[in-house]
PQR file with spaces between the fields and no chain letter, atoms N, CA, C, O and H, PARSE charges and radii, in Angstrom:
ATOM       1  N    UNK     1       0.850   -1.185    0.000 -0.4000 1.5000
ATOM       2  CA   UNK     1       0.000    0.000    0.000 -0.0000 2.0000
ATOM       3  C    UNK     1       0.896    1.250    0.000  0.5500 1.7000
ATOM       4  O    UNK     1       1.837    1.115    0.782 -0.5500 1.4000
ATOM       5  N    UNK     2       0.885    2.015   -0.422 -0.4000 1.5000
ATOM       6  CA   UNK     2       1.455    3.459   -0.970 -0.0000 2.0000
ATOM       7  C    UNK     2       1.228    4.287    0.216  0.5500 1.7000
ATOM       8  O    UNK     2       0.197    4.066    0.851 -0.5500 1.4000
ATOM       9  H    UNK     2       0.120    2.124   -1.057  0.4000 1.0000
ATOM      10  N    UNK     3       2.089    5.278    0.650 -0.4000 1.5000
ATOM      11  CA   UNK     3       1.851    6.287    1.395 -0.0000 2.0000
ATOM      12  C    UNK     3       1.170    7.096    0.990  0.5500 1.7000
ATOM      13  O    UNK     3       1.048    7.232   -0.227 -0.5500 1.4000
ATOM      14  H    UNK     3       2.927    5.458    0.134  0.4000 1.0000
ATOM      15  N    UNK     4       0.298    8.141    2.150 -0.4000 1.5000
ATOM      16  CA   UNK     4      -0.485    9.121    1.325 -0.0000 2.0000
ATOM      17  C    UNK     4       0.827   10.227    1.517  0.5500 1.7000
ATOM      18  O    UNK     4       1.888   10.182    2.140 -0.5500 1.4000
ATOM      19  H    UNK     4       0.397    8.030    3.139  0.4000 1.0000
ATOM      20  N    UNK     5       0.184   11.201    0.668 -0.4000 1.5000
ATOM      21  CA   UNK     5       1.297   12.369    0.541 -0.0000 2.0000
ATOM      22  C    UNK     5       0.393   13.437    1.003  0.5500 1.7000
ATOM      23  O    UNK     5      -0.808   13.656    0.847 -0.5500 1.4000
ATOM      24  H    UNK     5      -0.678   11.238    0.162  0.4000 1.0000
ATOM      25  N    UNK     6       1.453   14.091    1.686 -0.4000 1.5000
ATOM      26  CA   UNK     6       1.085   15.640    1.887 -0.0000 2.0000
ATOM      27  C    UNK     6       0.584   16.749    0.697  0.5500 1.7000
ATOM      28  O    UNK     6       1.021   16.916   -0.441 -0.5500 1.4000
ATOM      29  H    UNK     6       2.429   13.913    1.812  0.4000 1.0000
ATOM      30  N    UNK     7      -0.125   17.196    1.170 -0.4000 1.5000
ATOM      31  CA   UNK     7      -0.987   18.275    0.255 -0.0000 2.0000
ATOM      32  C    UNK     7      -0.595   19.261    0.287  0.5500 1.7000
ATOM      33  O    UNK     7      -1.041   20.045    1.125 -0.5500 1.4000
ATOM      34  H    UNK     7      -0.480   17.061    2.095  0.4000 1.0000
ATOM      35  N    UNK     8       0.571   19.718   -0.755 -0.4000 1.5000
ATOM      36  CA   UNK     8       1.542   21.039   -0.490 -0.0000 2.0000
ATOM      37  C    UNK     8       0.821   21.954   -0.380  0.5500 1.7000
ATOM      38  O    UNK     8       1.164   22.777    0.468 -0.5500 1.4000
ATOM      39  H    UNK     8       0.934   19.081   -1.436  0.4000 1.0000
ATOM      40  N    UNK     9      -0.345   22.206   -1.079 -0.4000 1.5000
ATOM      41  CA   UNK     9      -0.986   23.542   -1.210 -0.0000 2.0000
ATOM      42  C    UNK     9      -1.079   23.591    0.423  0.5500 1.7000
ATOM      43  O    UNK     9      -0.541   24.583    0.915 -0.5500 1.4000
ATOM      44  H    UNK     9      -0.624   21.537   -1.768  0.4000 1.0000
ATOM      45  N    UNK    10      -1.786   22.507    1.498 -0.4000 1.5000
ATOM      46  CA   UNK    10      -2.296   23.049    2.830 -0.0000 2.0000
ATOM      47  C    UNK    10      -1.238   23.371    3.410  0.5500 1.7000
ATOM      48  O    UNK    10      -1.198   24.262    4.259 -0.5500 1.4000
ATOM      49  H    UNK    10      -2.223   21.702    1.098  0.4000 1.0000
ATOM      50  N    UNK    11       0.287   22.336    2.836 -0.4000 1.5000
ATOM      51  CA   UNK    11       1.581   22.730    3.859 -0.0000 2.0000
ATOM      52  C    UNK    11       1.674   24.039    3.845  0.5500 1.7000
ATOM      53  O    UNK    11       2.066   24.586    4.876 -0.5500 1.4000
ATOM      54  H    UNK    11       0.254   21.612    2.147  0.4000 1.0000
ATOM      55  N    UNK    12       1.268   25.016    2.435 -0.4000 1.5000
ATOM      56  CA   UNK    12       1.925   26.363    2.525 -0.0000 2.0000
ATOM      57  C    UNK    12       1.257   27.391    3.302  0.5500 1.7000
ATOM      58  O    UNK    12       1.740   28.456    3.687 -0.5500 1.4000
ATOM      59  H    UNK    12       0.950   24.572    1.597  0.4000 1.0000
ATOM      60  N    UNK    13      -0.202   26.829    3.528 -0.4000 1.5000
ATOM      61  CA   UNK    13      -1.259   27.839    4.030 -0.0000 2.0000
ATOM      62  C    UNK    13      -1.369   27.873    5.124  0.5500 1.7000
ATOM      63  O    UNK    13      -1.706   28.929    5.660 -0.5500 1.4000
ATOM      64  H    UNK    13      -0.594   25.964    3.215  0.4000 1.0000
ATOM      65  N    UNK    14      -1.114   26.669    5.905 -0.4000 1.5000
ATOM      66  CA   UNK    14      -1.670   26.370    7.944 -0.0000 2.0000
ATOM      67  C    UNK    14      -0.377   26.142    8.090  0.5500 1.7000
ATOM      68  O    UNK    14       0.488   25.723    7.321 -0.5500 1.4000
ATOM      69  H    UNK    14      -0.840   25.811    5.470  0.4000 1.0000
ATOM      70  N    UNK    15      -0.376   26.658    9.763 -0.4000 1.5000
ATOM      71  CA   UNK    15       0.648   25.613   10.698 -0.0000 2.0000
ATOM      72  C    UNK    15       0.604   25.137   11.603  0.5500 1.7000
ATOM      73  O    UNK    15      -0.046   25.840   12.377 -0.5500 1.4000
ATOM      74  H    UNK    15      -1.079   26.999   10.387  0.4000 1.0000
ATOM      75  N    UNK    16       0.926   24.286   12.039 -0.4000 1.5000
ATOM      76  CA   UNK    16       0.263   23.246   13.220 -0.0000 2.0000
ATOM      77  C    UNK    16       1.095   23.535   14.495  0.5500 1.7000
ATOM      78  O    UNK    16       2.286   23.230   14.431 -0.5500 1.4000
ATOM      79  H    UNK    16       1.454   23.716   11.410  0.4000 1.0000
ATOM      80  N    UNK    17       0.577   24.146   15.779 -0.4000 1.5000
ATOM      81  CA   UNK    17       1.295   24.439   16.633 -0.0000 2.0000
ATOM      82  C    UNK    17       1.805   23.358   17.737  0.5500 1.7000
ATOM      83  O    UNK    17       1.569   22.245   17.268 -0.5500 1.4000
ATOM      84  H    UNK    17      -0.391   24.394   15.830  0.4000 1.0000
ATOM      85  N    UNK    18       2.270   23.271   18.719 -0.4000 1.5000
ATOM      86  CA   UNK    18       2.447   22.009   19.994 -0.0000 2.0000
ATOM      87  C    UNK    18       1.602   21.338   20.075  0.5500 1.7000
ATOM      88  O    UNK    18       1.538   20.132   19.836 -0.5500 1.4000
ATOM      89  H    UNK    18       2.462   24.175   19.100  0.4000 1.0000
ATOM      90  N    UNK    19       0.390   22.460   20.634 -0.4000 1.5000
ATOM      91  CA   UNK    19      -0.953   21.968   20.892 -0.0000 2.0000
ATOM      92  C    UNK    19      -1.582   21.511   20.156  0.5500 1.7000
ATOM      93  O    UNK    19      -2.579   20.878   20.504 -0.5500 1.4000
ATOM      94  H    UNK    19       0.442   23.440   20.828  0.4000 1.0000
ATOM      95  N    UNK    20      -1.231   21.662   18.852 -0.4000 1.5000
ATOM      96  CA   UNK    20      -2.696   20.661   18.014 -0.0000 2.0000
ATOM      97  C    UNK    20      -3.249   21.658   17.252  0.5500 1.7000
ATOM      98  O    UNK    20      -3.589   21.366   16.105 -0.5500 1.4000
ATOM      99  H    UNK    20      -0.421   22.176   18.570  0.4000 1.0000
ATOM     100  N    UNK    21      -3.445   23.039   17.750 -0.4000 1.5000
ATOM     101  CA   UNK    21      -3.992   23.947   17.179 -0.0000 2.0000
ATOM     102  C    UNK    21      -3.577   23.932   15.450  0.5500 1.7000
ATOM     103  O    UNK    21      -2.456   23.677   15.009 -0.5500 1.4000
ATOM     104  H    UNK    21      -3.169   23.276   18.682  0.4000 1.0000
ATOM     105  N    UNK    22      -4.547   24.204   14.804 -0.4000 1.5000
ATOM     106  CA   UNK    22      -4.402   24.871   13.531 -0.0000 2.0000
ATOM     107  C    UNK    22      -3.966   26.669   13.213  0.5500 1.7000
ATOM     108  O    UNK    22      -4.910   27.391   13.536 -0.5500 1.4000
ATOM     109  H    UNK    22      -5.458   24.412   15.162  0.4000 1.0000
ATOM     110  N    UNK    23      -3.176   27.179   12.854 -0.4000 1.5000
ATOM     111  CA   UNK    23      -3.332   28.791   12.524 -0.0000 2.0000
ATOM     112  C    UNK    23      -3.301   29.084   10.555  0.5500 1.7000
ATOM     113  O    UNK    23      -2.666   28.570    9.634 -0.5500 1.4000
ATOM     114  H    UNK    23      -2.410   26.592   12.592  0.4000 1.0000
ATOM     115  N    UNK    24      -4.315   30.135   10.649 -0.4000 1.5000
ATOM     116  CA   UNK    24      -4.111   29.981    9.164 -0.0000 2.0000
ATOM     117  C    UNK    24      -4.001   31.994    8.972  0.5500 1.7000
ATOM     118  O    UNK    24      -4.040   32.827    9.877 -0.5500 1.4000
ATOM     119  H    UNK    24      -4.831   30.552   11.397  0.4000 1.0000
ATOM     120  N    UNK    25      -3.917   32.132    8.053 -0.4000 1.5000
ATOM     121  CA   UNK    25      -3.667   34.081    7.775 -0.0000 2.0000
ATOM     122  C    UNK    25      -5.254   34.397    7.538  0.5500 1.7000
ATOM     123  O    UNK    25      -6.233   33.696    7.286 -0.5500 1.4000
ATOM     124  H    UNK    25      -3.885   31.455    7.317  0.4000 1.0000
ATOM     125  N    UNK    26      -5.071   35.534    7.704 -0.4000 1.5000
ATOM     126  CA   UNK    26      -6.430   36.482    6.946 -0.0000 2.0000
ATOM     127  C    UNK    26      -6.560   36.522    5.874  0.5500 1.7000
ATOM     128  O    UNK    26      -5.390   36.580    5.495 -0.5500 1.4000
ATOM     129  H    UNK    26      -4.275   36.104    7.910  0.4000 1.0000
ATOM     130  N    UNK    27      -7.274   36.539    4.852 -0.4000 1.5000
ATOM     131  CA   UNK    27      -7.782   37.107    3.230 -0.0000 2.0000
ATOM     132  C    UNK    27      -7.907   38.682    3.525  0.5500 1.7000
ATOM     133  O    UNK    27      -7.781   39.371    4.538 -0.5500 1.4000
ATOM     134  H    UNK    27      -8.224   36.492    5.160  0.4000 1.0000
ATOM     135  N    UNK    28      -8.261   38.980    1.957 -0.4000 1.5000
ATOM     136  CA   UNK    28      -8.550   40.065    1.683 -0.0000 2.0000
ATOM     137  C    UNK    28      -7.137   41.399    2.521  0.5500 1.7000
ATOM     138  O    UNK    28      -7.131   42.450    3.162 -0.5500 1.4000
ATOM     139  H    UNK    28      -8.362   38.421    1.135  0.4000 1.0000
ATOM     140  N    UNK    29      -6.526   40.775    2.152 -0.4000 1.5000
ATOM     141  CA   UNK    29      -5.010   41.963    2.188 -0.0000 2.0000
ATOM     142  C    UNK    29      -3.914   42.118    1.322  0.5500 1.7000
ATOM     143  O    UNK    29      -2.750   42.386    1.620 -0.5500 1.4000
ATOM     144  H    UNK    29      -6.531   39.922    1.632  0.4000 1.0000
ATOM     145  N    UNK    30      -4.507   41.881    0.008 -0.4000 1.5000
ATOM     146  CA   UNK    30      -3.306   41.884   -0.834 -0.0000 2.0000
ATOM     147  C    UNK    30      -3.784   43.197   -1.896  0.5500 1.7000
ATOM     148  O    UNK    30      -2.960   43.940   -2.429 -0.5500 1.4000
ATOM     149  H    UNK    30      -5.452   41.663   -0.234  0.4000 1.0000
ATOM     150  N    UNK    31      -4.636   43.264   -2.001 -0.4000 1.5000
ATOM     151  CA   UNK    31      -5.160   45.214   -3.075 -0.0000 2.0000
ATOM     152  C    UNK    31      -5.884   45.753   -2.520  0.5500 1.7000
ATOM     153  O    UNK    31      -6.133   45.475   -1.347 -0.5500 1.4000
ATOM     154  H    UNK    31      -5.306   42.661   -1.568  0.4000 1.0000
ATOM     155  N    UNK    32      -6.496   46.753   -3.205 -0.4000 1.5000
ATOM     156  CA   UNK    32      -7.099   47.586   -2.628 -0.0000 2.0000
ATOM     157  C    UNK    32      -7.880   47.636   -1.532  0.5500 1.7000
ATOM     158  O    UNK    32      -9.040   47.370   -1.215 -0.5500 1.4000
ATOM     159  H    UNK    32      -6.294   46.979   -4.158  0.4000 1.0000
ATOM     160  N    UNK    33      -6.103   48.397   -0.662 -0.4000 1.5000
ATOM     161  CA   UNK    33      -5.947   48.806    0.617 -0.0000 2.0000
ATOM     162  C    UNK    33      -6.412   50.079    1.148  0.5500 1.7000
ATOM     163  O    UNK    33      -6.449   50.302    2.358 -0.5500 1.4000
ATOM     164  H    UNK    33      -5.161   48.614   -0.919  0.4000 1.0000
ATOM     165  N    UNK    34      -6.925   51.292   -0.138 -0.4000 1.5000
ATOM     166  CA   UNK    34      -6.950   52.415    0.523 -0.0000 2.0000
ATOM     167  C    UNK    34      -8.193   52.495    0.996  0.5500 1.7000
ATOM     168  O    UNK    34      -8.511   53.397    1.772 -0.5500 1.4000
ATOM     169  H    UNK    34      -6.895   51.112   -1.121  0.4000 1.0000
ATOM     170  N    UNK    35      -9.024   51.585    0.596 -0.4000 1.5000
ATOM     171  CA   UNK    35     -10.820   52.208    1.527 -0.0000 2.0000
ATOM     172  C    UNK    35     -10.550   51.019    2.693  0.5500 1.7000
ATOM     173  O    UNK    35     -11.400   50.847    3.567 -0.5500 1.4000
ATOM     174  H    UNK    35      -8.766   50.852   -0.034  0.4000 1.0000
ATOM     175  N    UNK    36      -9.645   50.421    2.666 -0.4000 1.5000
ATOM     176  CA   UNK    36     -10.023   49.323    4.081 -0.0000 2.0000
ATOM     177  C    UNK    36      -9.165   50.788    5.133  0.5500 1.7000
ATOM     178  O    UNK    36      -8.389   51.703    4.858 -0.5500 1.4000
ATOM     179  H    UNK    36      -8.955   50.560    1.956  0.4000 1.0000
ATOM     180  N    UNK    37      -9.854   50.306    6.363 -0.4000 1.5000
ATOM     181  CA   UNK    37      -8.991   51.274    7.670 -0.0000 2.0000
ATOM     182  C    UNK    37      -7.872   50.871    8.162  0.5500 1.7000
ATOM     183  O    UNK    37      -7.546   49.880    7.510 -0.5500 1.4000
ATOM     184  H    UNK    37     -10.484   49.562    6.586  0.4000 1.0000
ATOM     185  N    UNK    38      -6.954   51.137    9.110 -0.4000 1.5000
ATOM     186  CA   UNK    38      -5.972   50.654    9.555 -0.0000 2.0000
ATOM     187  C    UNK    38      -6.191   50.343   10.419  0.5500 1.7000
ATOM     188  O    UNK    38      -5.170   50.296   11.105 -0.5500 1.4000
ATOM     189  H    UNK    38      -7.219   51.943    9.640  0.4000 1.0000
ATOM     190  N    UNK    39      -7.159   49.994   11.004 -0.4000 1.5000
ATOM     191  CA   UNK    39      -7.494   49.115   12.100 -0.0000 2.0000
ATOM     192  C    UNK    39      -7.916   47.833   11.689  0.5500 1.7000
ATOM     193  O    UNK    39      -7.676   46.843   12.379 -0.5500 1.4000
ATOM     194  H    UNK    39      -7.989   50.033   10.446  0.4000 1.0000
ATOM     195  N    UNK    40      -8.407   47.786   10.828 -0.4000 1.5000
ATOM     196  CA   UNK    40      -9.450   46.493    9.971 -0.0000 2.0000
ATOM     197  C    UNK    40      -7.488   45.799    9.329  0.5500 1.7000
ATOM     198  O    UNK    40      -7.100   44.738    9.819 -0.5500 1.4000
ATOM     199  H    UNK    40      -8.602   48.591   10.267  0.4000 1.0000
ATOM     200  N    UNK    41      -6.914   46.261    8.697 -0.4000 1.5000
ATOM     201  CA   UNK    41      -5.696   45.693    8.041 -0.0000 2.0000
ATOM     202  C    UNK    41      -4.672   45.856    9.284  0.5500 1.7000
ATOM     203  O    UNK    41      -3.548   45.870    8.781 -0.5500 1.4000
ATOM     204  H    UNK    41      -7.229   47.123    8.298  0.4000 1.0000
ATOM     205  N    UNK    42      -4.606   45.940   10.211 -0.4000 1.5000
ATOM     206  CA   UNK    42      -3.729   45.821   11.526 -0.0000 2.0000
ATOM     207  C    UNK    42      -4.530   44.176   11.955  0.5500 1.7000
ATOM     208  O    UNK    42      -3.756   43.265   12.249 -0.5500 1.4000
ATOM     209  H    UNK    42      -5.519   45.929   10.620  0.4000 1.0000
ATOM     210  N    UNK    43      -5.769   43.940   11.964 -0.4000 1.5000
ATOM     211  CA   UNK    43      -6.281   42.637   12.430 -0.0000 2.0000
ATOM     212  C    UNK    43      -6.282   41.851   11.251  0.5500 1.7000
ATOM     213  O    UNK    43      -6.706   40.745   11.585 -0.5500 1.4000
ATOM     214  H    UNK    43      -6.398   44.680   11.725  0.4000 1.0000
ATOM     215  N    UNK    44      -5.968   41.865    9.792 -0.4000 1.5000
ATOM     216  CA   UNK    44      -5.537   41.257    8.770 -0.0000 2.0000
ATOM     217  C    UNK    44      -4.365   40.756    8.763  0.5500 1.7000
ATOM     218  O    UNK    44      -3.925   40.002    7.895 -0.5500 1.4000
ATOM     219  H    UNK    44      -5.623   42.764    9.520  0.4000 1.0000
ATOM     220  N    UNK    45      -3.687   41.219    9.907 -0.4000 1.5000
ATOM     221  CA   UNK    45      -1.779   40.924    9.656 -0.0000 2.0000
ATOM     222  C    UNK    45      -1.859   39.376   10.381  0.5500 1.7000
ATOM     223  O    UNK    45      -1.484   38.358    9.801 -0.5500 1.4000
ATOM     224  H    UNK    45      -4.045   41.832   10.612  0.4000 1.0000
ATOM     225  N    UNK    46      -2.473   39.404   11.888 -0.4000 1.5000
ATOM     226  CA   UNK    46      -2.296   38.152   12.344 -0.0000 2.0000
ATOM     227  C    UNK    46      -3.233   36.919   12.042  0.5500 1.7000
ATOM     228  O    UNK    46      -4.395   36.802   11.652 -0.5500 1.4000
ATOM     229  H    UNK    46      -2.778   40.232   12.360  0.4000 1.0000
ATOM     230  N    UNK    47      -2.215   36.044   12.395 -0.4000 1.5000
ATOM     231  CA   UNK    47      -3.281   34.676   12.180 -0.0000 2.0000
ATOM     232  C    UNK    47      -4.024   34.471   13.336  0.5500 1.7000
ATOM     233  O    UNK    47      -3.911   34.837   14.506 -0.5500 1.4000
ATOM     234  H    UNK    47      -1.271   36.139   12.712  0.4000 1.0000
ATOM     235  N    UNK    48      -5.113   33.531   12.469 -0.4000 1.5000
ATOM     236  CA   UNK    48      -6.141   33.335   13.419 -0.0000 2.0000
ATOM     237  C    UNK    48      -6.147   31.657   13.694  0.5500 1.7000
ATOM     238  O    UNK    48      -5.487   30.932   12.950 -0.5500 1.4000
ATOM     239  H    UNK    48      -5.204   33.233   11.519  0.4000 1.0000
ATOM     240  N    UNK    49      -6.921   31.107   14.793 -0.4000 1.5000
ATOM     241  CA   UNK    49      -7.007   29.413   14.648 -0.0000 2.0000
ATOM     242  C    UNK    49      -8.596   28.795   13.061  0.5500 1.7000
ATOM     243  O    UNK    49      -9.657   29.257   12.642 -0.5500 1.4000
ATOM     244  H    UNK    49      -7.457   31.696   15.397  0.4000 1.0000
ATOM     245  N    UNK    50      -7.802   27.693   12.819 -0.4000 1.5000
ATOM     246  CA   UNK    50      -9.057   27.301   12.121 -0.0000 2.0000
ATOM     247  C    UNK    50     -10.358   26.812   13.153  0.5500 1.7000
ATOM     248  O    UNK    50     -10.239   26.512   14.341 -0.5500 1.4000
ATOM     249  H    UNK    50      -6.940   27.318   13.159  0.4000 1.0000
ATOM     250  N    UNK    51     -11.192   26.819   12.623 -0.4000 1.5000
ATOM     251  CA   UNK    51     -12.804   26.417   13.500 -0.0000 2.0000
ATOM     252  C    UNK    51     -13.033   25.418   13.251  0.5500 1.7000
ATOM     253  O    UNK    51     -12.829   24.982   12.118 -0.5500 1.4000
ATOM     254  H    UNK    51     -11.289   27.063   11.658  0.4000 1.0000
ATOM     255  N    UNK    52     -13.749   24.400   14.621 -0.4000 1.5000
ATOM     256  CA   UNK    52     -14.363   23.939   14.037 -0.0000 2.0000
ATOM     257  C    UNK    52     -14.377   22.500   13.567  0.5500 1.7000
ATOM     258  O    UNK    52     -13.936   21.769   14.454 -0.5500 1.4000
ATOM     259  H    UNK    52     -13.914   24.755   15.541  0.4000 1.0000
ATOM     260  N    UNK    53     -14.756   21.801   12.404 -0.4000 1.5000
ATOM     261  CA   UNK    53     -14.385   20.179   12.067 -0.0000 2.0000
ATOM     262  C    UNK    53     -13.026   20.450   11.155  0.5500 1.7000
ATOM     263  O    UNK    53     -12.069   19.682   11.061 -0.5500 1.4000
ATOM     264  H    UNK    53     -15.114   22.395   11.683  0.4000 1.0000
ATOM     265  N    UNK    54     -13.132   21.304   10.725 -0.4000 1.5000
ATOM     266  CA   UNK    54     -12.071   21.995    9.450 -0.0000 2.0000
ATOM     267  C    UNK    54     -10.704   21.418    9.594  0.5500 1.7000
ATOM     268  O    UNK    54     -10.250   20.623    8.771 -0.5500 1.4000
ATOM     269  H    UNK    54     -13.910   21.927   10.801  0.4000 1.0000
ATOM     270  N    UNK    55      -9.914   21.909   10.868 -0.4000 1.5000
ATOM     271  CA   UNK    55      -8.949   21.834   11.234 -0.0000 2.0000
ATOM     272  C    UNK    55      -8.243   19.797   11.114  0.5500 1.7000
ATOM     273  O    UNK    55      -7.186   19.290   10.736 -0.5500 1.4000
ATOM     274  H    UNK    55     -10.283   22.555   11.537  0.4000 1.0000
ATOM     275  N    UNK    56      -9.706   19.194   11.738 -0.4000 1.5000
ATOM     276  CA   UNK    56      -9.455   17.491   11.385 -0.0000 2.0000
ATOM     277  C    UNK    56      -8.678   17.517   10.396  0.5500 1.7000
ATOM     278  O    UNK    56      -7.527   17.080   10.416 -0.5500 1.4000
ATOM     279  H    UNK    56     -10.565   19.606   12.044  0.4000 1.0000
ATOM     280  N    UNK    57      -9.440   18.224    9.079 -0.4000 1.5000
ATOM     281  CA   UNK    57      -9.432   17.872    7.643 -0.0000 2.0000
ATOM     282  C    UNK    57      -7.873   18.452    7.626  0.5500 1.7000
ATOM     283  O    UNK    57      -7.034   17.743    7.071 -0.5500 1.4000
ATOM     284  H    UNK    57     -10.375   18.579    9.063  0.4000 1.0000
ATOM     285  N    UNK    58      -7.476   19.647    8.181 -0.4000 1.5000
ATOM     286  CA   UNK    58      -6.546   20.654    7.358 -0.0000 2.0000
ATOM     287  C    UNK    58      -4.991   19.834    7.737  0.5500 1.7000
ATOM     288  O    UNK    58      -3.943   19.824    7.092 -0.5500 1.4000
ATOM     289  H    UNK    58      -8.157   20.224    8.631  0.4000 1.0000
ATOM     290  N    UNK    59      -5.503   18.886    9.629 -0.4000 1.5000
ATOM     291  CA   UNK    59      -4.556   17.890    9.710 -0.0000 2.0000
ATOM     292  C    UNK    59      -4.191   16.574    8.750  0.5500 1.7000
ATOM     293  O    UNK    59      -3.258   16.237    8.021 -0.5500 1.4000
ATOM     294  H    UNK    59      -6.355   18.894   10.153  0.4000 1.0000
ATOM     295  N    UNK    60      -4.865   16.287    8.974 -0.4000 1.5000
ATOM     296  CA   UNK    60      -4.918   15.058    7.853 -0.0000 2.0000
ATOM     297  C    UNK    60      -4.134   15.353    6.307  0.5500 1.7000
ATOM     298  O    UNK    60      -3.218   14.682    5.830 -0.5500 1.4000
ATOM     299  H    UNK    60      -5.623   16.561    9.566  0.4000 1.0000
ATOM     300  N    UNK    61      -4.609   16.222    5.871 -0.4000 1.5000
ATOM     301  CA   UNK    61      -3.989   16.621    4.647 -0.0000 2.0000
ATOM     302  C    UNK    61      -2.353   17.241    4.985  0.5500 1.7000
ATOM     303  O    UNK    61      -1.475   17.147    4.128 -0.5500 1.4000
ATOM     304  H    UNK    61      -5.352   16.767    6.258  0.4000 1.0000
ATOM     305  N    UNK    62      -2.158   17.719    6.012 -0.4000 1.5000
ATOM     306  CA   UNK    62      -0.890   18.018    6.411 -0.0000 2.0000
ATOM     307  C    UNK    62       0.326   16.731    6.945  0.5500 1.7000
ATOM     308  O    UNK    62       1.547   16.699    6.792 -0.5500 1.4000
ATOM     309  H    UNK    62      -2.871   17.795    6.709  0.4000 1.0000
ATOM     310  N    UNK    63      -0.311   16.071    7.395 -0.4000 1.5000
ATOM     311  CA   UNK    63       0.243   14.850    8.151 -0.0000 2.0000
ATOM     312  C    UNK    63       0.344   14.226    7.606  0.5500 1.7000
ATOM     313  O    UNK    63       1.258   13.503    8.004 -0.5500 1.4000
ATOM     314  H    UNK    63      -1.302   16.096    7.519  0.4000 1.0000
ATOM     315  N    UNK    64      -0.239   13.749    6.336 -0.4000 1.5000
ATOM     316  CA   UNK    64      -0.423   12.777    5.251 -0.0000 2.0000
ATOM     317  C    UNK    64      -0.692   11.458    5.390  0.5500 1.7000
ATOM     318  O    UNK    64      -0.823   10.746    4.394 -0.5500 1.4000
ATOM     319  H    UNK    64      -0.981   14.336    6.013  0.4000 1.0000
């Protein structure tokens, strides 16, 4: 039986912390920046955890 392989696309997007946790980035910060506020793109910079059943999935595909 064949190993499964890692799913580069998820390796590049999440990272899996000690705990287990999932962290993934914000959207919507790469153009047009001048009508967003700098408060709204100051909370775009950090990552957030994934929610949820999601994270199962985002392991699995990471862990292979």
């Amino acid at each position: 039986m064949p190993k499964q392989k890692t799913h580069r696309g998820a390796k590049k997007r999440f990272k899996i912390t000690s705990g287990g946790k999932v962290l993934r980035h914000h959207s919507m910060r790469s153009h047009i920046l001048t009508k967003k506020t700098t408060k709204r793109k100051r909370k775009l910079r950090k990552s957030t955890e994934v929610q949820g059943k999601f994270s199962d999935s985002v392991k699995q595909m990471i862990q292979g």
